[in-house]
C-alpha positions in Angstrom: 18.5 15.4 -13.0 17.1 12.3 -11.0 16.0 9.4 -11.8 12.9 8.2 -9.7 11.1 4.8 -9.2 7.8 4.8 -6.8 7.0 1.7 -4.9 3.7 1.0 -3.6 4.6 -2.6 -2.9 2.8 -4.4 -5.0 3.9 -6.7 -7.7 3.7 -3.7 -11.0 6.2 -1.6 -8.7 8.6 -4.4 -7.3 9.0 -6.0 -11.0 9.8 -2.6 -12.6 12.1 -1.6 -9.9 14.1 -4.8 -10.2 14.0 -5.6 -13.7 15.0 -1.6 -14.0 17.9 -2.0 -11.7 19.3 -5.1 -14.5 18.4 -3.7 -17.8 19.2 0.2 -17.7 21.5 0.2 -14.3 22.0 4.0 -13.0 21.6 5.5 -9.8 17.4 5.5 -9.1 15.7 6.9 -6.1 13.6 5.0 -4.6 10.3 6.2 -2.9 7.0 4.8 -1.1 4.3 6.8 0.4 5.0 4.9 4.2 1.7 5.7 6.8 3.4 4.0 9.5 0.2 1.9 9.8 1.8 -0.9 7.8 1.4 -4.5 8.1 4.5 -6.7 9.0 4.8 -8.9 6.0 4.5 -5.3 4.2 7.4 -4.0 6.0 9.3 -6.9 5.5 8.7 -6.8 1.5 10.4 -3.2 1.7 13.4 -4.6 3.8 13.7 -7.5 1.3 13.3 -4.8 -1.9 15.9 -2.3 -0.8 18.7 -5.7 -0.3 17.8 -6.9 -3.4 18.1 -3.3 -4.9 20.8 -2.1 -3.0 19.9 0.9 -2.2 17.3 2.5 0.5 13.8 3.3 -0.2 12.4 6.4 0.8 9.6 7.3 2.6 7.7 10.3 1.3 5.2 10.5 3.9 3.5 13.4 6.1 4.8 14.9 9.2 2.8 12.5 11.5 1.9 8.8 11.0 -1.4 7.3 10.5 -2.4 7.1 14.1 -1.0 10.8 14.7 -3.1 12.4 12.0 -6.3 10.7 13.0 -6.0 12.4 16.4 -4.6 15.5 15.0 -8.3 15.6 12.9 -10.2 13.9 15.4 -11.3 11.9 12.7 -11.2 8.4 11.8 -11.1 7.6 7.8 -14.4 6.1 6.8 -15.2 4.8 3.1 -17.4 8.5 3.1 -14.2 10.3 4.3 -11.0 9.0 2.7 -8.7 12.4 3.6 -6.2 9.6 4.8 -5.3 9.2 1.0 -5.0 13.0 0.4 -3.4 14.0 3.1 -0.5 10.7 3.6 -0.1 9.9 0.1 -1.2 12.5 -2.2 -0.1 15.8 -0.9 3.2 14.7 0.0 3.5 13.3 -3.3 2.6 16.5 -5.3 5.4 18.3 -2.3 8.0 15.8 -3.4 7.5 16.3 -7.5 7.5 20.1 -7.0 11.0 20.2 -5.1 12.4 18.2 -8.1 15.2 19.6 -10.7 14.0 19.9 -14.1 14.2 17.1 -16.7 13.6 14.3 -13.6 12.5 11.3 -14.5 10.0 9.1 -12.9 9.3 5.4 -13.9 5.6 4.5 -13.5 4.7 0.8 -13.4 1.8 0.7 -15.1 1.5 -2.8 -17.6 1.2 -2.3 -21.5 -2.5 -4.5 -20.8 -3.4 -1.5 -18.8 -5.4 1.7 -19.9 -3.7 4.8 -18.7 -4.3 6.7 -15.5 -4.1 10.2 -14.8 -0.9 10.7 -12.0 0.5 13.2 -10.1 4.1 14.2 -11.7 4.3 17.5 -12.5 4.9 19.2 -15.7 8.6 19.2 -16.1 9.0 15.9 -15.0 9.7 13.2 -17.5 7.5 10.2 -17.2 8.4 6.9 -18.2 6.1 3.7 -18.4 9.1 0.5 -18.9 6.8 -2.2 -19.2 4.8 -0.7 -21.8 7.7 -0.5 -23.3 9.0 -4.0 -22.8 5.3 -5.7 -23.5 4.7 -6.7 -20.1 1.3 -7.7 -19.6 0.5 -9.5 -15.8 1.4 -13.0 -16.7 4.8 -11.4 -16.8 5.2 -9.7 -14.1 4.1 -13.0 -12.3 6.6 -14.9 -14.4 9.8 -12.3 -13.7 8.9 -12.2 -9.7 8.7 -16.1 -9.6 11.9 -16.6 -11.3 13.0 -14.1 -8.6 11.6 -15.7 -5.6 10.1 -12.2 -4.8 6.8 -13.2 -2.6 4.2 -10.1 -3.1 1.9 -9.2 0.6 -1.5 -10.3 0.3 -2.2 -6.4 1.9 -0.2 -3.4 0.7 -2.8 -0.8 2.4 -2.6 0.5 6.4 -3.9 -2.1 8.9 -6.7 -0.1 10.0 -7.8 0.7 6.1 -12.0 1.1 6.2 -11.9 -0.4 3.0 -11.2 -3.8 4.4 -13.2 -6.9 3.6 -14.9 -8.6 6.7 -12.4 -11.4 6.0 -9.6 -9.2 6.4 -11.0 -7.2 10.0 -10.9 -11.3 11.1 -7.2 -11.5 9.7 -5.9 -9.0 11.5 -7.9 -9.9 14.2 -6.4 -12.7 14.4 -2.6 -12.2 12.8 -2.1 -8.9 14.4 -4.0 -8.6 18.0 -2.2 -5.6 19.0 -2.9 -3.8 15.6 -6.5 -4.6 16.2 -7.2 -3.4 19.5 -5.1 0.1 18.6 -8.6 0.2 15.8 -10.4 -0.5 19.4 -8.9 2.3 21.2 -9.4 4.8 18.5 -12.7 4.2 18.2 -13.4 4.5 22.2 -11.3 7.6 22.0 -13.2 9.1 18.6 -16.6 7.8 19.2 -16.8 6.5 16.1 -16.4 3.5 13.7 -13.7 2.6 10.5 -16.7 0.4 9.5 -19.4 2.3 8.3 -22.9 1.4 9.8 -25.4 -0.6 7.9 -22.9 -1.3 5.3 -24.0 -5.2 6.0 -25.5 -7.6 9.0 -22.1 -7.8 11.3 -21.3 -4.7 13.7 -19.9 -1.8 12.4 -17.5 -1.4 15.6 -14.5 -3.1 16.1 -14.8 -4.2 20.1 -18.6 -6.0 18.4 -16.9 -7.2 15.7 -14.5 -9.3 17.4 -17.0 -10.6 19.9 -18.4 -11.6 16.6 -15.4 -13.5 15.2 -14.6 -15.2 19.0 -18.8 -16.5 18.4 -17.6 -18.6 15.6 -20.0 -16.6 13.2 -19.5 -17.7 9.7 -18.2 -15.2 7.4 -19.8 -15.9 3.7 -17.3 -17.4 1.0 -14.5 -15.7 2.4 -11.0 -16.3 1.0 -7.9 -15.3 2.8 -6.3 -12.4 0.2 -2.9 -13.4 -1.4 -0.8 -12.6 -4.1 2.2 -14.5 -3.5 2.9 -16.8 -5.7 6.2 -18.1 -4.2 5.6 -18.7 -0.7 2.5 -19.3 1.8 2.5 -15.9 3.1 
């Protein structure tokens, strides 16, 4: 019998794993679908998590990385396309439930303001939803991971995601030059965009795009995304 908690970084995860860890101590497994195509601060939230914890997290993940896959398909994810998700999230996922003993349990962080959701724990796993138990609505999560001084990334998805906002191409643009231009390279190599064309007036590749942002073109009513409550990040 084990005892698992999945992180996906954001705050519902991080509060349940920590107030978990204090409440009903035991030995957890810790687990996060990792694409290798994480941000830094996102990285860093998982080092910070696994201190505070105690304990490693583990990366349930495919055989290659996010970057590997896309030339292994030699195809980019597109918003028309999303086998990223399936294939480095969801099938390793439905992989790592079926190798588990019998009477596992896994502890969902889904909030008791929250309608349920179909997941992807199999039939003899136990499932287990704390903060419905405990009440929790957001305003306390917020409230636990302040008194924590736990600082939630503004991004838990890949860099490259092609379900990024203008406002966040320009961020990492900006933040994470080297991230960028490996979205540049792809898209030479591929012949084709993350950015779907005509999905609005700016171009749809990324090499355009940032001649776009170095123009000083106005993005419209753009707000840099955060969640942190605790820190400028």
């Amino acid at each position: 019998m084990r005892h698992i908690v999945g992180l996906s970084g954001g705050k519902d995860s991080t509060a349940l794993a920590l107030r978990l860890a204090e409440v009903e101590p035991r030995d957890y497994e810790y687990i996060c679908n990792a694409t290798g195509n994480e941000l830094p601060a996102m990285k860093a939230h998982w080092r910070k998590l696994e201190e505070m914890l105690g304990k490693p997290i583990t990366p349930v993940r495919y055989s290659k990385d996010l970057i590997g896959t896309i030339r292994e398909q030699k195809m980019l994810p597109s918003v028309f396309a999303r086998w990223c998700t399936r294939m480095l999230k969801i099938e390793p996922t439905i992989e790592y439930f079926a190798d588990l003993p019998e009477n596992s349990v896994l502890y969902v962080g889904l909030r008791a303001d929250e309608e349920a959701r179909r997941g992807l724990w199999g039939e003899d796993i136990d499932v287990r939803f704390p903060m419905r138990e405990w009440g929790w609505k957001e305003a306390d999560v917020w409230q636990y991971l302040d008194s924590k001084g736990v600082c939630i990334p503004g991004r838990t998805d890949c860099a490259l995601c092609p379900y990024q906002r203008l406002g966040e191409w320009r961020e990492l643009y900006l933040s994470h030059p080297e991230l960028y231009r490996e979205g540049i390279a792809l898209e030479d190599e591929l012949g084709h965009t993350f950015r779907s064309p005509g999905r609005d007036t700016w171009p749809a590749d990324l090499r355009s795009l940032a001649q776009e942002f170095d123009s000083g073109r106005k993005l419209r009513e753009y707000k840099r995304a955060t969640t942190c409550r605790v820190c400028s990040l």
